[in-house]
Structure formats: C-alpha cells, structure tokens
C-alpha positions in Angstrom: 57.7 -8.6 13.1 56.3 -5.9 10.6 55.1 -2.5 12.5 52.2 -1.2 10.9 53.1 2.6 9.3 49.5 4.2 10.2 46.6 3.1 11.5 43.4 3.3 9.2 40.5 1.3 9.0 38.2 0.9 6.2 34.6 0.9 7.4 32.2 -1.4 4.8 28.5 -1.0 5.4 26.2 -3.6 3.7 22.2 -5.2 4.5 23.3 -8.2 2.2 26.8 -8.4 3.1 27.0 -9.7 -0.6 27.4 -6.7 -2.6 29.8 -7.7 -5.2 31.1 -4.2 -5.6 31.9 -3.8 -2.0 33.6 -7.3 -1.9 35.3 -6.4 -5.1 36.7 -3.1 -3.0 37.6 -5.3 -0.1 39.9 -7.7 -2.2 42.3 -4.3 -3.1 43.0 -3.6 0.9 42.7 -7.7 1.9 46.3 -8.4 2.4 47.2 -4.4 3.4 48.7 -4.6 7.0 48.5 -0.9 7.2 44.1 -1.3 6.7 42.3 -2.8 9.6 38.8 -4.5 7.5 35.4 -3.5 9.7 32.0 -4.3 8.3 28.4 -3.6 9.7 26.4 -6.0 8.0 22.9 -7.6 8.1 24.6 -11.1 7.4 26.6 -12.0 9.8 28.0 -15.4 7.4 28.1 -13.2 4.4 31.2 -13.0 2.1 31.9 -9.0 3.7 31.8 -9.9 7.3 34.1 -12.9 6.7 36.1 -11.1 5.1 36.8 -8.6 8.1 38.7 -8.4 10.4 35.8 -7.2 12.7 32.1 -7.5 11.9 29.3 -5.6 13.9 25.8 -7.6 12.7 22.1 -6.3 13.1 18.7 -7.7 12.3 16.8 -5.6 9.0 14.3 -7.1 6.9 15.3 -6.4 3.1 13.4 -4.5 0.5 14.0 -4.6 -2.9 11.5 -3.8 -6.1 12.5 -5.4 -9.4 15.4 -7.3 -8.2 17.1 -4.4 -9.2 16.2 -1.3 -6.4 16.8 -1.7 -2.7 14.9 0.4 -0.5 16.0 -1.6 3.0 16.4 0.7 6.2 19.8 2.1 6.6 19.1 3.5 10.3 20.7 0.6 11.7 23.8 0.8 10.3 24.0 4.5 11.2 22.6 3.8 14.8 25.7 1.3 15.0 28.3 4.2 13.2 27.1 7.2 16.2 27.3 4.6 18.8 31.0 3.9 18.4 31.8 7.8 17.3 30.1 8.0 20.7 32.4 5.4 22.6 35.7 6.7 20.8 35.4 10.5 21.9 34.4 9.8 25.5 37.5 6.9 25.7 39.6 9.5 23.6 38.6 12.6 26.1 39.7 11.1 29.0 
C-alpha cells in the first residue's frame, strides 16, 4: 500500500464545470496520489466534478455576452470556500 508523502488538495472552481483550461489542468495532477481533486461547480455531471475526487455543487444561472465574456456570479463559490475555512479552523481549534 502506497503512503501518500503530503497532503495537498487542489481546489477547482468553475459555473460550467466545462472549462477546458481547467480540465486541461486537472489531467496534469489526475493520477498524483499525493493531490486530493476538489471542485465547486455549477454542474454537478460536468467533466470537472467527475473528474474529482470530491465535488461541492450549487445552483447559478450563467451569463455570458458574445459567447465569449462570462459575467455569472462568483458569490457562491466563495460562500461555499468561507464556509469550509469556517468548519476547518473550529475542527482544527479544538
């Protein structure tokens, strides 16, 4: 049984969960047993969060002008990021 060496995790944030940048980034740490995959998506069938190890969903309607621009809310993904930073330093201060 492999031991892992550290204990990181790479956090992916995404409305579409079909960036192809992001999934391009993803596909580098995939098969890394040291990189635990999290993703906090609007999609929660899209190619990022399936691609996680663990996937945190939420409802936001997407914006975009000329194809090209997204405007869609990010508050939801950083509602989701102080929540947990929230839940680890009251379980870590214990």
């Amino acid at each position: 049984m492999k031991t892992h060496s550290s204990n990181n995790t790479l956090i992916c944030y995404s409305v579409s969960g079909e960036s192809a940048e992001l999934i391009k980034l993803i596909n580098v740490f995939i098969n890394n047993d040291d990189i635990t995959i999290a993703s906090i998506t609007g999609n929660e069938i899209s190619t990022v969060a399936r691609m996680s190890r663990y996937s945190l969903t939420y409802k936001e309607q997407e914006y975009w002008i000329h194809r090209y621009y997204e405007l869609s809310s990010q508050i939801s993904e950083f509602y989701i990021t102080e929540a947990l930073i929230s839940v680890l330093n009251n379980r870590n201060s214990k």
